[in-house]
C-alpha positions as CSV (number, residue, x, y, z in Angstrom):
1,X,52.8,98.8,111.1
2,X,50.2,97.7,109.0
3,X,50.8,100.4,106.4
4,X,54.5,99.3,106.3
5,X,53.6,95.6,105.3
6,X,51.0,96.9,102.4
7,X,54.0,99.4,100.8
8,X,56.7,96.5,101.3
9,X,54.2,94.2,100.0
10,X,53.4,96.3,96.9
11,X,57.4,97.2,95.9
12,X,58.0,93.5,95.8
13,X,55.0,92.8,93.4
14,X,56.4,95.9,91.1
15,X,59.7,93.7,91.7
16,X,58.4,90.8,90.2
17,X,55.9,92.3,87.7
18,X,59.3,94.0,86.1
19,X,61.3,90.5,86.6
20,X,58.3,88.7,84.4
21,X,58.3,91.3,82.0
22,X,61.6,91.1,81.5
23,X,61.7,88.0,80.9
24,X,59.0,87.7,78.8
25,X,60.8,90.9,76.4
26,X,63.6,88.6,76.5
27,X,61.4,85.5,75.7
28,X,59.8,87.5,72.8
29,X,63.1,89.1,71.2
30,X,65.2,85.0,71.5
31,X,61.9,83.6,69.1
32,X,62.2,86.8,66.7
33,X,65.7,86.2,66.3
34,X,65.0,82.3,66.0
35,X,62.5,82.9,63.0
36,X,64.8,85.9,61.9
37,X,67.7,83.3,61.2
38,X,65.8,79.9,60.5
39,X,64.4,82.2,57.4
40,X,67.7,83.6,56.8
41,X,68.3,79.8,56.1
């Protein structure tokens, strides 16, 4: 029983270690592309 809760527990904190990274890729490539145009300006 025990076991079960630490490898649930551990696939929903790869879940939400991959949502933040995502997010934070997505984060990192929206400012690139702001710089990328405000210099194209």
């Amino acid at each position: 029983m025990f076991n079960r809760i630490r490898i649930s527990t551990t696939l929903f904190l790869i879940l939400i270690l991959c949502g933040v990274l995502q997010i934070g890729s997505n984060g990192l490539s929206f400012w690139a592309f702001r710089d990328g145009f405000q210099s194209l300006n």
